[in-house]
C-alpha positions in Angstrom: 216.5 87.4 17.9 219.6 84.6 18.4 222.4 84.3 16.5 225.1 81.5 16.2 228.6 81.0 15.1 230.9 78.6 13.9 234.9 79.8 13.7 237.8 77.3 14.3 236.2 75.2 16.8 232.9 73.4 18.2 233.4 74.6 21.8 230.9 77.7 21.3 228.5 75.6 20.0 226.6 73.6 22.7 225.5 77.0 24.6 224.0 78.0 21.3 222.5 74.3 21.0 221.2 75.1 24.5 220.0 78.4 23.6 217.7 77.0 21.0 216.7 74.2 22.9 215.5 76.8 25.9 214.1 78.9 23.5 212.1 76.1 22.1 210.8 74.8 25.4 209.8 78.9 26.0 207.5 78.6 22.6 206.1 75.1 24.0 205.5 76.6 27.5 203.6 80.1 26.3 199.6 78.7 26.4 197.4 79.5 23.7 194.7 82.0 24.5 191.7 80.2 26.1 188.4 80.3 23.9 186.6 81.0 26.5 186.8 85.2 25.3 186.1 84.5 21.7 186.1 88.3 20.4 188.0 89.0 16.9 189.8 91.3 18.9 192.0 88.5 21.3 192.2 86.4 18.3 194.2 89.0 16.3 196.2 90.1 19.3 197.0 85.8 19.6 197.6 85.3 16.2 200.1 88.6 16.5 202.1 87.1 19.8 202.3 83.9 17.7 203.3 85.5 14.5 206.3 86.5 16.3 207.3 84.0 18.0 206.9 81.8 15.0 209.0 84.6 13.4 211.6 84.4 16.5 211.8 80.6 15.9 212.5 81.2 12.1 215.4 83.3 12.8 216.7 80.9 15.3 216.6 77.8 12.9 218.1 80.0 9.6 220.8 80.6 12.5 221.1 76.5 12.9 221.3 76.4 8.9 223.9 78.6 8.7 226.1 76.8 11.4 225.4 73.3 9.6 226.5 74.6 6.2 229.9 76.4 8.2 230.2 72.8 9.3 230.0 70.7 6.3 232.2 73.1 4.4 234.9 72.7 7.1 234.5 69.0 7.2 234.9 68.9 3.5 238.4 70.8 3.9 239.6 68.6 6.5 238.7 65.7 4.3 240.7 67.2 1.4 243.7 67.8 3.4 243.4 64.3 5.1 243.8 62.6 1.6 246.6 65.0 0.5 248.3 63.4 3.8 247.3 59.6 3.0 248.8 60.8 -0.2 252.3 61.7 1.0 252.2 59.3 3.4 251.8 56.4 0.9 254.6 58.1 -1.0 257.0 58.4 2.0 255.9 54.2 2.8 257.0 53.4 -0.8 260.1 55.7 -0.5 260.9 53.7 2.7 260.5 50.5 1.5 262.8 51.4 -2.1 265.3 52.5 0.1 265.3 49.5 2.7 265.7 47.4 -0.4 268.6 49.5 -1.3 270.1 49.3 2.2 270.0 45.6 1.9 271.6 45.5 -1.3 274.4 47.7 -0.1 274.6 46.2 2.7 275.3 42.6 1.2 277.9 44.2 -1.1 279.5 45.8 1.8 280.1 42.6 2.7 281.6 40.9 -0.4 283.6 43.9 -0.6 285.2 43.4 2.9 285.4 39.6 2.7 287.2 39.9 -0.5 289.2 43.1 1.1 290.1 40.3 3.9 291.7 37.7 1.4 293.6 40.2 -0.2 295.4 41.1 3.1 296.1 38.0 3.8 297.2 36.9 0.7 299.6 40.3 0.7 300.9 39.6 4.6 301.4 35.7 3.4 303.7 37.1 0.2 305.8 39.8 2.5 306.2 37.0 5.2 307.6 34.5 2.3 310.0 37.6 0.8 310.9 38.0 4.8 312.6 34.6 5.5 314.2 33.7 1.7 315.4 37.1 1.1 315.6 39.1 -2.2 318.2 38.2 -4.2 319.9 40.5 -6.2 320.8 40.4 -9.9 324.6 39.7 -9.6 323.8 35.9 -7.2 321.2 35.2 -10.1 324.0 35.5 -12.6 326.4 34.0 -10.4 324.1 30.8 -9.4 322.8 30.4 -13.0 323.4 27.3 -15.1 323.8 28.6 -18.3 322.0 31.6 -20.3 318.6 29.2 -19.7 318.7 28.9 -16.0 319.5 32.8 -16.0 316.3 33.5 -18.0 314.2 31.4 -16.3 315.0 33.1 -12.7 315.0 36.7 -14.0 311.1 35.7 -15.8 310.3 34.2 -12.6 311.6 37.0 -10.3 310.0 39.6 -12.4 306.5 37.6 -12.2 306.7 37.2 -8.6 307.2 41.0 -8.2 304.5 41.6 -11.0 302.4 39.1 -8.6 303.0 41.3 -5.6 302.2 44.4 -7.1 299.1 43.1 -8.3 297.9 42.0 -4.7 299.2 45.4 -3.6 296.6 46.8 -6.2 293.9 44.1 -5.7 294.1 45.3 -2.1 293.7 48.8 -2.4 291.2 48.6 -4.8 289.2 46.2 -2.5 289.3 49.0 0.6 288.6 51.5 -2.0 285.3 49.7 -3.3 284.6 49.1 0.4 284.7 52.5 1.6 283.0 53.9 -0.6 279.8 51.7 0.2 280.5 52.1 3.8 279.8 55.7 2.8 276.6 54.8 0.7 275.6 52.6 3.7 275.5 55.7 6.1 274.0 57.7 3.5 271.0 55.1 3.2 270.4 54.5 6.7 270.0 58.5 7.1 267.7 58.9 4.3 265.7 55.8 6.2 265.8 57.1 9.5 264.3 60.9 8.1 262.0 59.1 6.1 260.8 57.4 8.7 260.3 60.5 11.3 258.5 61.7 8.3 256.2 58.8 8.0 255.8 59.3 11.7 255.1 63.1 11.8 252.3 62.6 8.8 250.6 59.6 10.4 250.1 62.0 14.1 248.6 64.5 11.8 246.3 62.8 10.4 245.0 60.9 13.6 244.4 64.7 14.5 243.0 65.1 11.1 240.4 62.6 11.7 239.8 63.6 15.4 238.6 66.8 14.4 236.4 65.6 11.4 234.9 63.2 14.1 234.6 66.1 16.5 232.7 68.2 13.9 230.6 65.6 12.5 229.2 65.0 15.8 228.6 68.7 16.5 226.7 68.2 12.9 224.2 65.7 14.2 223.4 67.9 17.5 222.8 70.7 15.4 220.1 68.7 13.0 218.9 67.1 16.1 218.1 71.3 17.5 216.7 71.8 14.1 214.5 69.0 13.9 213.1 69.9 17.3 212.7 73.6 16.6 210.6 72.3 13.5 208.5 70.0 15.3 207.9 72.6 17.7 206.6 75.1 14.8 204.7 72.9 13.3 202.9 71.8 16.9 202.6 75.6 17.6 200.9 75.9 14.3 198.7 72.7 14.5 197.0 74.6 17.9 196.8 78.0 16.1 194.6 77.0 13.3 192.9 74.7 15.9 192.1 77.9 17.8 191.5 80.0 15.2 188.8 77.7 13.7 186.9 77.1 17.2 187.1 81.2 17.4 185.7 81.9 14.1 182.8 79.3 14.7 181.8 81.0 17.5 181.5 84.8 16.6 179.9 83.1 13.3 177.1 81.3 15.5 176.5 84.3 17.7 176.3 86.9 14.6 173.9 84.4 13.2 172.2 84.5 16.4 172.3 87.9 16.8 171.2 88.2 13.2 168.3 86.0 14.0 167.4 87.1 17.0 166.9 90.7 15.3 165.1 89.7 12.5 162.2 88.3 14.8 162.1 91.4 16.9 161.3 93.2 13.8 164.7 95.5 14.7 167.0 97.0 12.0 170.3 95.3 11.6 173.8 96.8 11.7 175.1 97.6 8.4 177.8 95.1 8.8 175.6 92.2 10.0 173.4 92.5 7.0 175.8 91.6 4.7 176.3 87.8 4.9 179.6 85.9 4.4 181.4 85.4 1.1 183.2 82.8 0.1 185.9 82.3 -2.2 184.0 83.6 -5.8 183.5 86.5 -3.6 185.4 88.9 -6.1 188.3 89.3 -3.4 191.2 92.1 -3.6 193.3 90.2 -1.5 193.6 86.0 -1.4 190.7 84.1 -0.2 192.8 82.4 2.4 194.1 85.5 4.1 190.3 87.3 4.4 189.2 83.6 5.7 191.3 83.6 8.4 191.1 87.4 9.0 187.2 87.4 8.7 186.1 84.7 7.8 184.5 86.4 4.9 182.5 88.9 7.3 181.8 92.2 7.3 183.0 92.7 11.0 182.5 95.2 13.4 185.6 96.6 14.7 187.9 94.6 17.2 189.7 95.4 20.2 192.4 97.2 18.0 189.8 99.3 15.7 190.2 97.2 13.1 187.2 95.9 11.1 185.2 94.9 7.7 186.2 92.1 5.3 189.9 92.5 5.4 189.7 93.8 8.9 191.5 97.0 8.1 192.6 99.8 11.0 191.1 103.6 11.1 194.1 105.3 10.1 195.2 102.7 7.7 191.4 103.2 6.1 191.9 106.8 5.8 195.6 106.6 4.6 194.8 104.5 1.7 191.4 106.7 0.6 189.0 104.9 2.5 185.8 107.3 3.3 183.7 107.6 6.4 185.4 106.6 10.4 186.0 103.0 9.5 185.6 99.7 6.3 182.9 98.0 7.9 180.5 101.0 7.6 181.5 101.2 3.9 180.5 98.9 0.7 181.8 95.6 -0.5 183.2 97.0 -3.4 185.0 100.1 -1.6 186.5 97.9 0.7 187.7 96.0 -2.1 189.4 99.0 -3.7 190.7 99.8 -0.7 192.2 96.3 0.3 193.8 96.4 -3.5 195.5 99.8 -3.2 197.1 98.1 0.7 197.7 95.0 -1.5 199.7 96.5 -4.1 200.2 93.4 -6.0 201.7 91.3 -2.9 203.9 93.9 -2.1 201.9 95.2 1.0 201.7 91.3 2.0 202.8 92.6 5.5 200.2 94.4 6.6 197.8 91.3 7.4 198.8 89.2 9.9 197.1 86.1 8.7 199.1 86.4 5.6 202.1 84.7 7.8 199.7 82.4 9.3 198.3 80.6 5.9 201.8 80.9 4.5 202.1 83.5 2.2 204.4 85.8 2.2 
């Protein structure tokens, strides 16, 4: 009996692939018993051999069906997590481009701010240059060069302006560097933010070109493992094609020879067997067990016992005869209607199923 598994990778499984395919080529290289010995006897012992092989295949292919359903449930978890990551990665994109944006507004009033920065220094320099080279007079040359109380007014408003004008560039201009640091800083913050955003954008895309290496990987190990399945099920179905085709030939031989044989002693005047007297039933023939599974065990024939002791319609063993009530050595040598009793008890309402080895064959189970 083989067995597969699937855990975290598809490495494993193209040996188990190869398994099955061997395997299968076994099953197509066993030959089916040559109908050249048509006795009941090498017919059940074939249909037996086939049973389990056919059985050994089974197990193989449920093994297949397991390992395709382990694959399609991981391919549906890497295909969740792979649109979580478009996901993010669309959110760290947008993020990315906000920010840019951002940077290039700051940036553009990072420059206004040092242009205007600039002017004010060299509107300040001009102003302590021009105080420099005329000098700052003091209040008692005012007085002293004034023309009157008018002429005295006039230069103390205009000396107190020109220092209110200075102090105001003063101001201007540290206001100016102020403003302009202070984006410089918000500058370097942005570009930070961009360049982490960015090696996140990077690190998300990688993972999901792994992402989708894998789910390729897997899906490809999917279609070997239907491509094994589909051959293990042709095989079957070929294996089964030249059972029945066996089976049939078999049964219409013994049936010709017992209807020779039955002949044969009629016209000789001779006494049949007690199981050849009886002749075949067909499906009205009252049967404990289904028709199909006493067609292909009998043929609807009280048989004589085969190479393995069994015998009658339902072709039951000695001991199995005896276990189940059964009177005298064997079934064949006992009535319809016993037999019938008999097959019933084995039956058990499709519990006992097992213990005919045609029931497999026809497909009921």
């Amino acid at each position: 009996m083989m067995s597969f598994s699937w855990r975290t990778t598809h490495r494993r499984y193209p040996a188990a692939a190869a398994a099955v395919v061997g395997a299968l080529g076994g099953l197509a290289a066993l030959p089916i018993t040559s109908s050249a010995d048509p006795s009941l006897g090498t017919l059940q012992n074939e249909l037996g051999q086939q049973q389990a092989r056919q059985q050994h295949l089974e197990n193989s292919l449920g093994g297949l069906s397991q390992l395709i359903g382990s694959l399609s449930s991981q391919i549906a978890l890497v295909q969740s997590r792979e649109a979580e990551v478009q996901a993010q990665l669309a959110q760290d994109r947008a993020k990315l481009a906000s920010t840019r944006a951002a940077l290039a507004r700051e940036q553009q009033v990072l420059a206004v701010l040092r242009t205007r920065l600039q002017r004010a220094r060299t509107q300040l320099a001009r102003q302590l240059v021009s105080s420099y080279e005329t000098g700052n007079p003091d209040l008692m040359s005012v007085v002293l060069e004034s023309n009157g109380f008018e002429d005295l007014l006039s230069k103390i408003t205009y000396l107190r302006d020109a220092e209110h004008q200075q102090q105001g560039i003063i101001s201007v201009t540290r206001a100016a560097k102020r403003q302009a640091d202070a984006a410089a800083v918000r500058l370097a913050r942005l570009e930070a933010a961009e360049r982490q955003i960015t090696r996140n954008a990077s690190m998300y895309a990688a993972a999901l070109a792994g992402m989708n290496s894998l789910l390729q990987s897997k899906r490809s190990a999917l279609r070997q493992a239907q491509a094994v399945q589909q051959a293990a099920l042709s095989a079957t179905k070929a294996h089964t094609g030249q059972l029945q085709a066996e089976i049939s030939k078999i049964e219409a031989q013994q049936a010709a020879e017992r209807a020779a044989a039955q002949a044969s002693s009629q016209s000789s005047g001779g006494t049949p067997t007690p199981y050849a007297s009886t002749p075949a039933l067909g499906p009205s023939g009252g049967w404990a067990i289904p028709y199909p599974i006493v067609l292909c065990e009998s043929g609807g024939q009280n048989l004589s016992p085969n190479s393995a002791g069994a015998s009658g319609y339902y072709q039951i063993l000695p001991a199995t005869w005896k276990l189940f009530g059964g009177s005298g050595p064997a079934a064949y040598l006992a009535g319809k209607g016993e037999q019938d009793a008999v097959a019933s008890r084995i039956w058990n309402g499709g519990a006992g199923t097992s213990n005919w080895v045609c029931a497999g064959i026809v497909g009921i189970h």
